[in-house]
C-alpha positions as a LaTeX table, in Angstrom:
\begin{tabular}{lrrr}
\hline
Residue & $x$ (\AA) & $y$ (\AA) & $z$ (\AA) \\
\hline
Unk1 & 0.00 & 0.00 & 0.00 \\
Unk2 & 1.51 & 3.41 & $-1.18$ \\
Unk3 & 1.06 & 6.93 & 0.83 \\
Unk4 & $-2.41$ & 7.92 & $-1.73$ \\
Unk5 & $-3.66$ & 4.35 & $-0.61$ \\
Unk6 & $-2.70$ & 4.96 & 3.04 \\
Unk7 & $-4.35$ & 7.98 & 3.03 \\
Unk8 & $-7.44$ & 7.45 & 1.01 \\
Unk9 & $-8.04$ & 4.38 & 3.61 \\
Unk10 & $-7.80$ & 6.76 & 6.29 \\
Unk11 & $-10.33$ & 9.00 & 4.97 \\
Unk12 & $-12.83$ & 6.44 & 4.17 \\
Unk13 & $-12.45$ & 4.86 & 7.69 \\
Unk14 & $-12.35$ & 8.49 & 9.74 \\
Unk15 & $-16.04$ & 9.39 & 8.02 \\
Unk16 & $-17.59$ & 6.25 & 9.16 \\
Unk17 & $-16.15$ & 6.28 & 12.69 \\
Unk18 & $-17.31$ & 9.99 & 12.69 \\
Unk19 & $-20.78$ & 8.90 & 11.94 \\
Unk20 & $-20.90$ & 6.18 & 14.55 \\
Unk21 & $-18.90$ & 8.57 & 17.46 \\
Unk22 & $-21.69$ & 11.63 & 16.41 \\
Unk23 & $-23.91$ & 10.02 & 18.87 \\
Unk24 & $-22.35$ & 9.63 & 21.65 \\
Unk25 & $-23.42$ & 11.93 & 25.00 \\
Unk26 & $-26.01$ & 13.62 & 22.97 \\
Unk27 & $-28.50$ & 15.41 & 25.05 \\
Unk28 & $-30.98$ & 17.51 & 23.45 \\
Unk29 & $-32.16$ & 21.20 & 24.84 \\
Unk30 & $-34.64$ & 21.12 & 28.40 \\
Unk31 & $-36.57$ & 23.97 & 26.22 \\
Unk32 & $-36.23$ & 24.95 & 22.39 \\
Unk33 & $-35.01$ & 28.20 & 22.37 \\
Unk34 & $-36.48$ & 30.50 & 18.98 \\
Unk35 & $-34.52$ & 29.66 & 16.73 \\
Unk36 & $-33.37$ & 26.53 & 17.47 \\
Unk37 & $-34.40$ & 23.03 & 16.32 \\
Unk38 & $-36.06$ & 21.20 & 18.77 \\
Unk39 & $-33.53$ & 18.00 & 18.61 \\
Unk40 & $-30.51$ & 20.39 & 18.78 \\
Unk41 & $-28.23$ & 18.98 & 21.14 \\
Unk42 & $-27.36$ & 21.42 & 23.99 \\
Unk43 & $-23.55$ & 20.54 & 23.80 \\
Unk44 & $-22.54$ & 19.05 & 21.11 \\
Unk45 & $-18.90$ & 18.67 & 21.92 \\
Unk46 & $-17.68$ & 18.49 & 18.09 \\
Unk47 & $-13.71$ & 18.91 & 18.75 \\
Unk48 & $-13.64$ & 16.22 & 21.31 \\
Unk49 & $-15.47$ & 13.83 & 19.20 \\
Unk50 & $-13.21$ & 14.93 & 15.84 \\
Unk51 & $-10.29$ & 13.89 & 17.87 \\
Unk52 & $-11.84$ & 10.92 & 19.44 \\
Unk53 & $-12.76$ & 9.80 & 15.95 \\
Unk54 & $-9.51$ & 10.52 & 15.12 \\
Unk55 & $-7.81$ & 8.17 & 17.92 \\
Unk56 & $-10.05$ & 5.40 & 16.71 \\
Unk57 & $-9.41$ & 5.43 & 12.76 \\
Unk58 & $-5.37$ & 5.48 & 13.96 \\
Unk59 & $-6.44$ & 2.37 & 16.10 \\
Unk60 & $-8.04$ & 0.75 & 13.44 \\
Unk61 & $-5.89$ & 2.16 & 9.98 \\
Unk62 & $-2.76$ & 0.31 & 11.68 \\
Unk63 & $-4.61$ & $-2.96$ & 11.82 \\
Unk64 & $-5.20$ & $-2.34$ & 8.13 \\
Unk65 & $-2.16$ & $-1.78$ & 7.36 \\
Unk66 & $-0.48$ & $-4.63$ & 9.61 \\
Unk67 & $-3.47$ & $-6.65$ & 7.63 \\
Unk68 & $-2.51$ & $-5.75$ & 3.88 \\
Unk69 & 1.31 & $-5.72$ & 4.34 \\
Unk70 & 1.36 & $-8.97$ & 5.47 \\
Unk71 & $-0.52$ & $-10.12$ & 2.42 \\
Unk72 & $-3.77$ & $-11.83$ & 3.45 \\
Unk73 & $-5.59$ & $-9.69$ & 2.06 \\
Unk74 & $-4.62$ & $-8.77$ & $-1.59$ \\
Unk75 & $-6.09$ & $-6.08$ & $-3.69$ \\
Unk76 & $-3.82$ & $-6.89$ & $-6.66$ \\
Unk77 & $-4.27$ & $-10.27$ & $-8.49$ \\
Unk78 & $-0.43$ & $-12.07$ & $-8.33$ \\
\hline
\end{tabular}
């Protein structure tokens, strides 16, 4: 796997761990303020869960890269 590789793998996994991290400690407004949608969260804590999501796709990037180097899985036909 070259750097592009690397990195496009990265991406893809960061945007899915994003979407399953979003959830986490959500709590919605005690009253919806004008202006506000009713299911806004009152703190939605966005950095923290950027870099958790962050920590996680490092976590699980090396494991896919440990997993393609040692060739059992193959993207390439021999």
């Amino acid at each position: 796997m070259n750097w592009f590789e690397g990195t496009v793998a990265f991406i893809v996994i960061w945007w899915v761990v994003l979407f399953a991290v979003l959830p986490l400690g959500v709590r919605p407004l005690e009253k919806g303020d004008i202006g506000h949608a009713a299911g806004a969260p009152a703190n939605p804590r966005l950095w923290f869960k950027a870099g958790l999501t962050t920590l996680i796709t490092a976590v699980i990037w090396c494991g896919f890269y440990a997993l393609v180097n040692s060739h059992l899985i193959q993207f390439r036909q021999p």
